[in-house]
GUNU-337103 format. One record per residue: residue in three letters; x, y, z of N, C-alpha, C in turn. Coordinates in steps of 0.1 Angstrom, whole numbers, plus 5000, padded with zeros to 4 digits. Example, Ala and Ser with C-alpha at 12.3 -4.5 7.8 and 13.67 -1.06 7.14 Angstrom:
BEGIN
Ala513249435078512349555078513249675078Ser512849785071513749895071512950005079
END
This chain:
BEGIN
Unk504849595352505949535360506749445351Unk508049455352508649415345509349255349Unk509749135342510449035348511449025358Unk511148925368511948945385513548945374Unk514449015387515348975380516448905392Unk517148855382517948725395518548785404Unk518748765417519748785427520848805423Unk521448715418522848695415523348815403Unk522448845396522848955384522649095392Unk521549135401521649265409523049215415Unk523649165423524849155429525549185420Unk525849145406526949165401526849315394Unk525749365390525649475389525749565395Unk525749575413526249635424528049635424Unk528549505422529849515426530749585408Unk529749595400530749675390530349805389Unk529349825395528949985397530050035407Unk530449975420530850045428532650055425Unk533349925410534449955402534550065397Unk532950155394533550255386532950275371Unk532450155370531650105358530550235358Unk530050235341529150345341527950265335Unk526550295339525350205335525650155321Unk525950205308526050185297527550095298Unk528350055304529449975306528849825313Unk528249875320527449715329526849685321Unk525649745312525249685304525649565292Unk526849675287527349605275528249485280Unk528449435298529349375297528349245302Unk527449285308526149175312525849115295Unk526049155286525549145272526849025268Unk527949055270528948935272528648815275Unk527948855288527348695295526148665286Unk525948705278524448685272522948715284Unk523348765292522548925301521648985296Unk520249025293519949165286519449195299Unk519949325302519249405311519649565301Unk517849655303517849715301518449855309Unk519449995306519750105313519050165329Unk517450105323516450195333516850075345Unk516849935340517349825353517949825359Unk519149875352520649865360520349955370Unk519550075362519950245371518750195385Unk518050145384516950145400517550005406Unk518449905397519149815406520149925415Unk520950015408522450075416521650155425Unk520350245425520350325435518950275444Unk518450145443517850075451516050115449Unk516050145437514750145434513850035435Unk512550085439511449955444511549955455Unk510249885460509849845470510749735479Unk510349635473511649535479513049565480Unk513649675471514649685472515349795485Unk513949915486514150055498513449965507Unk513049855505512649765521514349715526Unk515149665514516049545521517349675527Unk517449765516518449865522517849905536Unk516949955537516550005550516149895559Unk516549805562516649685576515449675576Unk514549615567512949595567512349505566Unk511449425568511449295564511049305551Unk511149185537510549225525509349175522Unk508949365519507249255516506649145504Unk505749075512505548985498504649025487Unk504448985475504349045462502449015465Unk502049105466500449075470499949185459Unk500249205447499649275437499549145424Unk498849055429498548945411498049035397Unk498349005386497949045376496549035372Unk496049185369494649245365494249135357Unk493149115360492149055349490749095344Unk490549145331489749185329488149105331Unk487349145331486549105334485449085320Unk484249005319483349005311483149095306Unk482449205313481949335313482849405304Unk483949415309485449525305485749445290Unk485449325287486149295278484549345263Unk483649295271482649355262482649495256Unk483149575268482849725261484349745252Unk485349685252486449655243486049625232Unk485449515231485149465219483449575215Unk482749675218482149765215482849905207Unk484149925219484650045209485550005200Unk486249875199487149855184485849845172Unk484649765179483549725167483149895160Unk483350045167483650135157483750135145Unk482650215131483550255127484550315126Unk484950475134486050495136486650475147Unk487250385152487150345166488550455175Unk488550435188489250545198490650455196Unk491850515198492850425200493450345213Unk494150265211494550185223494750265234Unk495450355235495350405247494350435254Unk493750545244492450595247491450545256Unk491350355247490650275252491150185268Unk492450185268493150145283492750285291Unk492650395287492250505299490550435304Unk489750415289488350415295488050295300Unk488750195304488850095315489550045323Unk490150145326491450165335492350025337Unk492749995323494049885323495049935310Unk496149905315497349925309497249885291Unk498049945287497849945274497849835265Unk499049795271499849645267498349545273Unk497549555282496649435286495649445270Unk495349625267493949615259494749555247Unk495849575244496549485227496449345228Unk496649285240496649125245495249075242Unk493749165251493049125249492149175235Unk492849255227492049275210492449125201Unk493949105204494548995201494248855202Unk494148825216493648695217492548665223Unk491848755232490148705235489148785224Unk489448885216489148945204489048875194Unk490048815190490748805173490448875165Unk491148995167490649095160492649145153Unk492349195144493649275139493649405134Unk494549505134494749595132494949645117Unk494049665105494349665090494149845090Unk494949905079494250025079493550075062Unk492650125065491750175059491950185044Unk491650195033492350235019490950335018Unk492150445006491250575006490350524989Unk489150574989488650514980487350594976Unk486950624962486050694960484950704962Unk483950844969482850834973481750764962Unk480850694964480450634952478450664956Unk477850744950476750774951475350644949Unk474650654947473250584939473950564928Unk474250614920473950634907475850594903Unk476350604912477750534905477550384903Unk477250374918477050184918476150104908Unk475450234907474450154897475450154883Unk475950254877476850234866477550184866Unk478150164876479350034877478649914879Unk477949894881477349754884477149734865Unk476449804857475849784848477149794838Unk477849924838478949854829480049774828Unk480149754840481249644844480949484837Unk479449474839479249354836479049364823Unk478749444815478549434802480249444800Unk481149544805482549554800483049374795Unk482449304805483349194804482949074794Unk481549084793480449044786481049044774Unk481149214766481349244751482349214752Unk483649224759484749254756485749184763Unk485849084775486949054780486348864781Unk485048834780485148704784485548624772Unk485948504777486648394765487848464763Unk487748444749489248464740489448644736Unk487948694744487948814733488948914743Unk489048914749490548984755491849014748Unk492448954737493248914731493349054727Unk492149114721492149224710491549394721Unk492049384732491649484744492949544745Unk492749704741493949754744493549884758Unk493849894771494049914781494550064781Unk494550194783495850294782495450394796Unk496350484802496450534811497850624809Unk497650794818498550884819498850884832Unk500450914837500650924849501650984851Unk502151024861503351154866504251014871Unk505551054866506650974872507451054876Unk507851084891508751194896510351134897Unk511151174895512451164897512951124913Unk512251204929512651144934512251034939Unk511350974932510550834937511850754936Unk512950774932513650644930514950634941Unk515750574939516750564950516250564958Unk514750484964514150474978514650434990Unk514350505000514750435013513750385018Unk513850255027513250205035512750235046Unk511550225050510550335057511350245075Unk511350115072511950065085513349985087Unk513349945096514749885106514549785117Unk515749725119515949635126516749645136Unk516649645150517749685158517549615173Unk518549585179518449555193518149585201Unk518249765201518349855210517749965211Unk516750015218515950145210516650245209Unk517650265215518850365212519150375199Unk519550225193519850285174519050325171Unk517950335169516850365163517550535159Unk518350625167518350735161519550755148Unk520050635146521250635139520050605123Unk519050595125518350595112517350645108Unk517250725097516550795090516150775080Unk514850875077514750865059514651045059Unk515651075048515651215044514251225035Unk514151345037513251375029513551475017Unk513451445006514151554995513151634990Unk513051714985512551864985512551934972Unk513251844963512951864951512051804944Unk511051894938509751844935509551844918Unk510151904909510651934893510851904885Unk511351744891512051654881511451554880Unk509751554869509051504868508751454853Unk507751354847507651304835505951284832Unk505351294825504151234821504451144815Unk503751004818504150874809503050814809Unk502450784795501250694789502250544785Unk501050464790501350324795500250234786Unk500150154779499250044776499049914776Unk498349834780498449664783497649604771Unk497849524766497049484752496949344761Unk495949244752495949114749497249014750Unk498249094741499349074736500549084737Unk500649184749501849204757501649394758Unk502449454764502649584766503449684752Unk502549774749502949864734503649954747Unk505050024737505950104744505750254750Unk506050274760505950404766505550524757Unk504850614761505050744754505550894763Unk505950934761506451054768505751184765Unk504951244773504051354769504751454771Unk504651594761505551664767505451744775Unk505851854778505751884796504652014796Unk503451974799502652114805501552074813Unk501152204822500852184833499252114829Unk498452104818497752034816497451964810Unk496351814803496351794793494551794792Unk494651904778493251864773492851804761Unk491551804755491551744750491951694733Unk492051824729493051824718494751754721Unk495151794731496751764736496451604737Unk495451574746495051394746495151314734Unk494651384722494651354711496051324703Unk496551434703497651444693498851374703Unk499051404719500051364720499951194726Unk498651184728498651014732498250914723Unk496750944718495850894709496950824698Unk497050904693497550914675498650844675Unk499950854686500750824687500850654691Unk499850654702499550534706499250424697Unk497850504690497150404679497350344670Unk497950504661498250474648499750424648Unk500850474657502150424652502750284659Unk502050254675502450174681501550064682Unk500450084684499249964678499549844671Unk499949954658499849824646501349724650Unk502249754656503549634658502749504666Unk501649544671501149424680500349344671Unk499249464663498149344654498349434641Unk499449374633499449404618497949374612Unk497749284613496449254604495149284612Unk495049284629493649214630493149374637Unk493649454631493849624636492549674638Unk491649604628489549614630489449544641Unk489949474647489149414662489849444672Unk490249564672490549604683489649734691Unk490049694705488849774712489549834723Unk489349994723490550074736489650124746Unk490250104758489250124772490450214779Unk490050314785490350404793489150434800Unk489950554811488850574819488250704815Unk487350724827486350894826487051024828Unk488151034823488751184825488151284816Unk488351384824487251474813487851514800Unk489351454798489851514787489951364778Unk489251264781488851104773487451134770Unk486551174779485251144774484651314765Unk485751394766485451514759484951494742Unk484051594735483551604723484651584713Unk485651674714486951624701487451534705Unk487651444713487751284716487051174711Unk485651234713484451104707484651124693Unk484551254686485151284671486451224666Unk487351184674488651164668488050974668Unk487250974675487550814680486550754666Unk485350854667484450814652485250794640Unk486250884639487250904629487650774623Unk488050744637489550644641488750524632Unk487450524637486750354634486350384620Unk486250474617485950504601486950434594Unk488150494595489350494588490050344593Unk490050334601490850154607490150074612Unk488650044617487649994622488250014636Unk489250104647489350074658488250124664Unk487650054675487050114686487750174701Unk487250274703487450354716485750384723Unk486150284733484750294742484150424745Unk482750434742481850534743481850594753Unk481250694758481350754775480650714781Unk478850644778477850564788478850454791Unk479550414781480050274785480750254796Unk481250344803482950364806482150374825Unk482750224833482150244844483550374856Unk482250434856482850584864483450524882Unk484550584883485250644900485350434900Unk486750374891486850244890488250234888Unk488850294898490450244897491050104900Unk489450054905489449924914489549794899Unk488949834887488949764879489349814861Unk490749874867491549954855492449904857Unk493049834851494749734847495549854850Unk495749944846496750084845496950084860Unk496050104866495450164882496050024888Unk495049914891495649794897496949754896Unk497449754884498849664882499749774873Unk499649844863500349884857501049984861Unk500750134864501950204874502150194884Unk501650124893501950064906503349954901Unk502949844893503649754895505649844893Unk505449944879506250064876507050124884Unk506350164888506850274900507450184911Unk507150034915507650004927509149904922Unk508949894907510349864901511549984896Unk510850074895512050214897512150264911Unk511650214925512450274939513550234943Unk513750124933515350074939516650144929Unk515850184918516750244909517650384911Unk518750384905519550544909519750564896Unk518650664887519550804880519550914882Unk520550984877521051124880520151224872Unk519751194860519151244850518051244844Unk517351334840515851284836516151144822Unk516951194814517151124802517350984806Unk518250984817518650794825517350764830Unk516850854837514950794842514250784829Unk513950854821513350774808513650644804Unk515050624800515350524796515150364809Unk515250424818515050314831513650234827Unk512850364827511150344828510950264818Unk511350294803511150214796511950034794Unk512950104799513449914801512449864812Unk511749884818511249844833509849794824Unk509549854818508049844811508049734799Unk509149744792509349614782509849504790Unk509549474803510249364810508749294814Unk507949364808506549324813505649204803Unk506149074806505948994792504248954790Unk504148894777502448874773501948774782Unk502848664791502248614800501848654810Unk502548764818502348874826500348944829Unk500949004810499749074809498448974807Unk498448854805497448774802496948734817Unk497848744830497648754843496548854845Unk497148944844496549084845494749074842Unk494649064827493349054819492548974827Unk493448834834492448764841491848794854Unk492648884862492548944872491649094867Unk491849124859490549234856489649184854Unk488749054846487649014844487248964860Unk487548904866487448864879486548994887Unk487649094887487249214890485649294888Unk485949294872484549314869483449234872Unk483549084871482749034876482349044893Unk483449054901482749064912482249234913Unk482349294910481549434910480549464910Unk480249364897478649354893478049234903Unk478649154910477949084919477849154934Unk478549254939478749374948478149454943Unk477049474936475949564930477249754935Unk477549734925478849824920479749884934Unk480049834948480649834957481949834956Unk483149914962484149904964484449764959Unk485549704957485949614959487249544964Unk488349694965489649654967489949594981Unk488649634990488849555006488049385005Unk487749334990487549234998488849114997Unk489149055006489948935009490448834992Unk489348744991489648694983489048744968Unk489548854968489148904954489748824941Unk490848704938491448694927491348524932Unk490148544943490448354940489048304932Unk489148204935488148154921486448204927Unk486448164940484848254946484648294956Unk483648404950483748564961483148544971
END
């Protein structure tokens, strides 16, 4: 039931209906007065909808309002707080059907005799015995050999990713409006071109971000292609602008793709340390199904990708060049954020005996 509404506004709404006025004209002119009355109001004010109202047209006496507002009970609010406590719990309605109160009462009482809120879920990888256990164990070593103190400095970070063309010129998923009627004046198209795509290798150093690479276009990469078109290009030509001299203490972490942890991979990387002293992390080492604690994954194409949705080019060649201005905007203070927010990471993992971690709360404050 909705708020009484004044005497004096049904009168005036009667005497412009019978001018001639059409519901959507009373409305907009009650809106003058600073008025809101809703279409459905006007329309059971003009033709005498309700009770009280087919009482007073019909010479009746008017009855008095002997319906007080539902209150749930102990009981009713217990078995509320039973089916939200669900893992997959039934939805609001559902749950107003199985205690026969209105919808709007079960949201009031999740709300405020609950304190409960509505978050939804993140999709996240199944994680066996045997993952947790390796996440637990190399996470903590990751940070151990390689990221605590100063030794982060010399950690070079790398990741492959699809960058589609129409990710950009984004529309906004919502709106703002008075009236639920606008609501149809807005849309989001959906475009249908799927084609106009890029593979882009990304890396975060100690020291700030080495420049894009553009892979070139086929439907897969293995592990020779990994080689020649990331590795080499990565290591040997973009590397060295960051650490001319200290090129032996550097140490590259990626993740467990099967075209990273493949045989002519471990060979190129034995190579690599032969010839430059770089290291590229072994495959025991490398904690498996951990996007939760990969800089690329947490911050780096994410952060990317949500700085080209506002962007408009026409052309793949203008989307290259965007991506890479977007990515040299990424300064060494930035990434020195980052590093600290991955060690954090790792460490809580390994204190989460290798457990998801992207649902917990205060993951980046000082204790978990």
């Amino acid at each position: 039931m909705g708020p009484k509404i004044n005497p004096e506004v049904e009168r005036s709404v009667l005497v412009l209906s019978k001018s001639g006025s059409s519901e959507r004209d009373i409305q907009k002119r009650l809106q003058c007065s600073e008025i809101k009355l809703s279409t459905g109001a006007i329309h059971n004010i003009i033709h005498g909808v309700g009770i009280r109202r087919e009482a007073k047209n019909a010479g009746l006496p008017i009855p008095p309002n002997n319906y007080p507002p539902v209150k749930a009970s102990k009981t009713v609010i217990k078995k509320i707080d039973r089916l939200t406590s669900k893992e997959n719990p039934p939805g609001q309605r559902t749950i107003a059907k199985a205690v026969n109160l209105s919808q709007g009462h079960i949201s009031h009482i999740i709300k405020t005799k609950l304190h409960k809120k509505i978050h939804r879920k993140r999709s996240i990888h199944v994680l066996e015995d045997s993952h947790k256990a390796n996440r637990t164990t190399n996470s903590r070593r990751l940070y151990e050999d390689h990221l605590a103190g100063g030794k982060s400095e010399f950690v070079v970070t790398l990741d492959e990713a699809w960058f589609y063309l129409q990710d950009c010129k984004g529309d906004r998923k919502i709106c703002y409006t008075e009236h639920r009627e606008d609501v149809e004046k807005y849309v989001c198209p959906k475009r249908e071109k799927f084609g106009d795509k890029i593979m882009v290798v990304g890396a975060i150093t100690g020291r700030g971000v080495l420049d894009l690479i553009k892979v070139p276009p086929n439907p897969k990469i293995n592990s020779a292609r990994y080689v020649s078109d990331v590795l080499k290009p990565l290591l040997e030509k973009e590397l060295p602008k960051l650490y001319p001299t200290d090129y032996d203490k550097v140490f590259v972490h990626h993740d467990k793709a099967s075209s990273h942890t493949a045989t002519f991979t471990q060979q190129y990387a034995e190579d690599l340390e032969a010839r430059r002293g770089t290291k590229i992390i072994k495959n025991t080492l490398i904690p498996v199904k951990s996007p939760d604690i990969s800089p690329m994954d947490f911050f780096g194409f994410g952060h990317l990708k949500q700085k080209m949705f506002s962007k408009r080019p026409t052309t793949m060649d203008g989307f290259w060049e965007l991506l890479k201005a977007e990515w040299r905007k990424i300064t060494p203070e930035m990434c020195q954020g980052v590093f600290s927010a991955w060690k954090k990471r790792c460490r809580t993992v390994a204190q989460v005996h290798g457990e998801h971690i992207e649902q917990i709360k205060d993951i980046h404050s000082h204790r978990i």
